[in-house]
Structure formats: C-alpha cells, structure tokens
N, C-alpha and C positions, 0 to 999 in steps of 0.2 A: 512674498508670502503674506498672508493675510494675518489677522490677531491672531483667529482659530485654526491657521492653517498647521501648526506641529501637533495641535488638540486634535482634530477633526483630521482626517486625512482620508479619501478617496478612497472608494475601493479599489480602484486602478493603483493607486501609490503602495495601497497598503498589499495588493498580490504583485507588485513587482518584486516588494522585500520575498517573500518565500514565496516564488516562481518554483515550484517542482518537477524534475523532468519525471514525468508517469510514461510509461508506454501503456496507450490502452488497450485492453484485455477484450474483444469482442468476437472472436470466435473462435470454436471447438479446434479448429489445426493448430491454434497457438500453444496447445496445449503438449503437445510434442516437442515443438520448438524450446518451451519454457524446462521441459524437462533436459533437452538436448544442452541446452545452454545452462543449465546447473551442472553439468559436467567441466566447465571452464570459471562458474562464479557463481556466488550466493543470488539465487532469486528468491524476492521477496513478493507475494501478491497482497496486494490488500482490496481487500472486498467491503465495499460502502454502501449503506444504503441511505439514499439522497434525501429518504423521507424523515431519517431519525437525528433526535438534536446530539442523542449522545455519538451516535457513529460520526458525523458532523466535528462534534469537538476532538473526540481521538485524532481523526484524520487530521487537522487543523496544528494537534499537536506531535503528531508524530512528523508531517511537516516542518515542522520549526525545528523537530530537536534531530532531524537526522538528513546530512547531506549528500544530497543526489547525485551530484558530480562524482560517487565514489566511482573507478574503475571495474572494482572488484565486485560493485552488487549492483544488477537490475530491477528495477523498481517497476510490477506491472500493479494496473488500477482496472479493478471491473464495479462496474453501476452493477450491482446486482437489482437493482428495479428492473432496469432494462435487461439485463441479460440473468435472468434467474436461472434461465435453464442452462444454462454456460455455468452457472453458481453450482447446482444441482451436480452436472459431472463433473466439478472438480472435487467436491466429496467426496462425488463417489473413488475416483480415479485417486483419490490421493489417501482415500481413507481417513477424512476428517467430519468431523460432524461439522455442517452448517452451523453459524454462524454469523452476528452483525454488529458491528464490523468485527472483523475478522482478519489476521495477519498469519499467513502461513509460507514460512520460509522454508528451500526447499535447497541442499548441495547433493552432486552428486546423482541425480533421478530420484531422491527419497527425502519427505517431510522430516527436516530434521528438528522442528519447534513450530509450533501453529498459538497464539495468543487470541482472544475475544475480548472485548469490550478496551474497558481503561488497564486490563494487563498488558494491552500491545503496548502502552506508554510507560507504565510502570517498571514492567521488564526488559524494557530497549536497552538491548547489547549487541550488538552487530560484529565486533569485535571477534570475539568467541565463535560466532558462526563462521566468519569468512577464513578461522585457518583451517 
C-alpha cells in the first residue's frame, strides 16, 4: 500500500466495504410479488433518484447504517429516472404520495411506514417493523 493508500482509497475498495444486496425494482409484475412476499417479511423499497445529491447521500447512508444480509427484510431498489412510470403506480397502488428518495416499508400486503428525504435515516428502526 502506498503513502495515500488508507487516505485515498478506490472506489472499488471503498463499494466493497458497503456492497448492498438491492433486488432491482424494474417492473410492474414485481409489484405483486413484493406484496406476496410481505406476507412472509418486511419489504423495504427505496426509490432514488440518480439525478439528486441529497437522494445520493440518504441512500449512501441508509447503506451503511442497515444490513442486508437480514433474513427477515427484503431490500428492493428502483431508478426512478429510469422507471418513473413504475415510481408513478406504486403511489398509486400503495397509496403514498411520490416522493425522492423515498423509503416505503411494506408487512403484510399494506404500507405500514413510508419515510422521504433525510427522515429515511433519521428514523431507521427496522426492528419495530419486522415483529
């Protein structure tokens, strides 16, 4: 390793440390699925948008502060740049006002807490959801 090498570190080095397992979110049948499978564990969707710094930092942080490997919660990711209109019917279908970023956890077949902006990090309790 080099002088600057624990200063400076790769982007590669620096997304091995928080590697997150996301399932991505790109189309409308997932959206049955996601409900079907909150019958059995907490799904979480988070909705990004790639263009914003603050949606950027949330994601970035909610990354770091909550681990993927749980059994009990599924972690889905949608571009909503790319897929707005996928963004659009899960409003509708879930009855959440749009949102960016946006964190809407779902047991059960029903929204049981939906967060925006820096509240997704502020109020991470995963905990409480998954009994």
């Amino acid at each position: 390793m080099g002088i600057f090498g624990g200063i400076f570190q790769s982007n590669k080095e620096s997304n091995d440390k928080h590697n997150f397992k996301w399932i991505p979110l790109t189309e409308t049948a997932q959206l049955n699925e996601i409900v079907e499978l909150s019958n059995e564990k907490l799904v979480v969707i988070f909705k990004h948008s790639t263009r914003c710094g603050i949606s950027s930092g949330v994601l970035s942080r909610f990354e770091k502060a909550t681990d993927s490997t749980l059994e009990t919660v599924a972690f889905y990711y949608l571009d909503l740049i790319q897929y707005r209109n996928l963004s659009n019917q899960i409003s509708q279908e879930f009855n959440v006002y749009h949102q960016s970023p946006q964190a809407i956890y779902l047991k059960n077949g029903v929204v049981v807490k939906h967060e925006s902006h820096y509240d997704i990090i502020s109020n991470l309790s995963l905990d409480d959801l998954m009994k």
